[in-house]
N, C-alpha and C positions, 0 to 999 in steps of 0.2 A: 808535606806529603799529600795535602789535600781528600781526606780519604772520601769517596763517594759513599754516599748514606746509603747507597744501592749495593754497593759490593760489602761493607762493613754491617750491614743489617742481613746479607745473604749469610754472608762469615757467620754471623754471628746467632745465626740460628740452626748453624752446625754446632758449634764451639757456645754454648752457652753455661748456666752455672753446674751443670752434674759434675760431681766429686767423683772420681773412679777411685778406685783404690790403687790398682797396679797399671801400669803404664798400659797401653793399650797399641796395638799398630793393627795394618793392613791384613794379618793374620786371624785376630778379631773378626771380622766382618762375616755377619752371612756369604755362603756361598758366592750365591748370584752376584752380591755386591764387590765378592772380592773379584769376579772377572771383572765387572765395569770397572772397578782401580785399573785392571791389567791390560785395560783397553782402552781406557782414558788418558791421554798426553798430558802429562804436567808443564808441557811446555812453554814457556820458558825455565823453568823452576827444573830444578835435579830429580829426580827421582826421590832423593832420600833428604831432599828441603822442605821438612813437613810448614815450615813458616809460609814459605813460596808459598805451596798450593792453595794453605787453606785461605792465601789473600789472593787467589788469581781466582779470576772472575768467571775465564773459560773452563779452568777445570773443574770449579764447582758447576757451575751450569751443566759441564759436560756428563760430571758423574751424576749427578741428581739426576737429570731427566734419563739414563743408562738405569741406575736403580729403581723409576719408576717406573718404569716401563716393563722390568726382567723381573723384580722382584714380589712375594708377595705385601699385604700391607703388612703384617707381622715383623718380616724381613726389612721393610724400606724404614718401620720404627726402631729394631734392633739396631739398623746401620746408621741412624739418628744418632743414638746414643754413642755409639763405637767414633764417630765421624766426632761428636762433640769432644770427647778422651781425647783422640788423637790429636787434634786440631789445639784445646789445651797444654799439652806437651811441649808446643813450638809456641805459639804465644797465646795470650789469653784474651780472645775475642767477646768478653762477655758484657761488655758496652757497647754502646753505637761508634767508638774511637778505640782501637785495640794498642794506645800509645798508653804510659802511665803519664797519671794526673801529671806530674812534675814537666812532662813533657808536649802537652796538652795547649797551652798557649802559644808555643813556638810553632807550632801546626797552624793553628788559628789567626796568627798575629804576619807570619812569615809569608813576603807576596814576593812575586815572582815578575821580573821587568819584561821579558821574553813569553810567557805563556799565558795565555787570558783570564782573568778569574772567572770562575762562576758564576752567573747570573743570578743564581738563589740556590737556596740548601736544596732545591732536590735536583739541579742540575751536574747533574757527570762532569767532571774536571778532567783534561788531558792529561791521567800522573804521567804518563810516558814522556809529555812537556816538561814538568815539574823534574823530576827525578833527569833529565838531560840537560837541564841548568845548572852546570857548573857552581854560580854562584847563588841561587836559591841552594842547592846540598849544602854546599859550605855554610853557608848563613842560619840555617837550620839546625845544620850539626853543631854549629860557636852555638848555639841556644839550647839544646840539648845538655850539652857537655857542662854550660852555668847551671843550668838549672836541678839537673838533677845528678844522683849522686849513684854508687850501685849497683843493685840488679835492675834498677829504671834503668838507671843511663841505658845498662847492655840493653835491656829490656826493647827501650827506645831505639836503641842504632837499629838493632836485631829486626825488628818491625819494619823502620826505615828502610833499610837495604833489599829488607826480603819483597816486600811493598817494590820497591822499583824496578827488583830481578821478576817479580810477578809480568811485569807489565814491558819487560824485554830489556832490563836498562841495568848495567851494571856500575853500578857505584863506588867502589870498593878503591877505585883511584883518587877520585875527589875527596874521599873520606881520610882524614887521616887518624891511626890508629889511635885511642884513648891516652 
C-alpha cells in the first residue's frame, strides 16, 4: 500500500490516541464544522466510508482548511477531538502506519514491477499505481492473510481496500474473500 508519511501523519493527527467513550459521528461536530462535512466531497470514498475519508488526502485537506477558515479556534479544537473519535471508529490511525504490526512488513517488503518506488521516506508514492497492480494486491493480500490472524487480518484488508477506494481504485476484485 505504500502509505505516504504525508497523508498517514495528516490522518493521523486527526485520528490520534483520545479514548472517546461513545461512538461519535458527523452529528458531534461544532456547527460550522458540521457544514464543511456537508460541503466537503468524500470523493472517491461513499459518504458513509468513515475508513475512506479519514485516508483520502483530498478530503482531509478539504475539510481542514473549510474548518479553519469557518470556525472559531474553540470549534476548530472541539472538531479535533470529534474528527479523532470518528476517524478511530473506521481504523485506528494512531501510528505513522495505520496497518497492524502483523501486517506492517508486507507493506514494507512488497515492491511493485509496474509502479516506481519511492525515492526516500518523504517522497509520495503513486498508491493509485500500487492499488491498480493486480499483482502487487494479490501479493500483499498472500502476506496479509500469512501473517496475520483476526481482527489484524480484517483490520489490514479493511485499511488496504479503503486506502485504494481513497485514491479512486477499487480492489475488491483482485481481492479474494478471507
Amino acid at each position: 500500500m505504500r502509505f505516504s508519511i504525508t497523508t498517514v501523519l495528516f490522518a493521523a493527527s486527526l485520528a490520534s490516541a483520545d479514548t472517546i467513550a461513545k461512538r461519535q459521528t458527523a452529528s458531534d461536530l461544532p456547527p460550522c464544522a458540521q457544514t464543511c462535512y456537508a460541503n466537503t466531497s468524500p470523493a472517491p470514498c461513499d459518504t458513509t466510508d468513515i475508513t475512506c475519508q479519514c485516508l483520502n488526502p483530498n478530503f482531509l485537506t478539504s475539510f481542514t482548511q473549510c474548518v479553519v477558515s469557518s470556525c472559531s479556534a474553540e470549534d476548530a479544537q472541539a472538531t479535533q477531538a470529534v474528527a479523532r473519535a470518528i476517524c478511530k471508529t473506521g481504523v485506528d490511525l494512531t501510528s505513522s502506519n495505520p496497518l497492524p504490526a502483523c501486517a506492517q512488513p508486507c507493506d514494507a517488503n512488497t515492491t511493485s514491477a509496474t509502479c516506481p518506488a519511492p525515492a526516500d521516506a518523504n517522497t509520495v508514492p503513486d498508491v493509485a499505481c500500487y492499488c491498480k497492480d493486480t499483482t502487487y494486491i494479490q501479493t500483499i493480500d498472500t502476506c496479509f492473510k500469512s501473517s496475520c490472524t483476526g481482527q489484524d487480518l480484517t483490520t489490514a484488508e479493511t485499511v488496504g481496500k479503503a486506502l485504494c477506494k481513497a485514491y479512486g481504485v477499487d480492489i475488491s476484485s483482485a481481492v479474494p474473500a478471507a
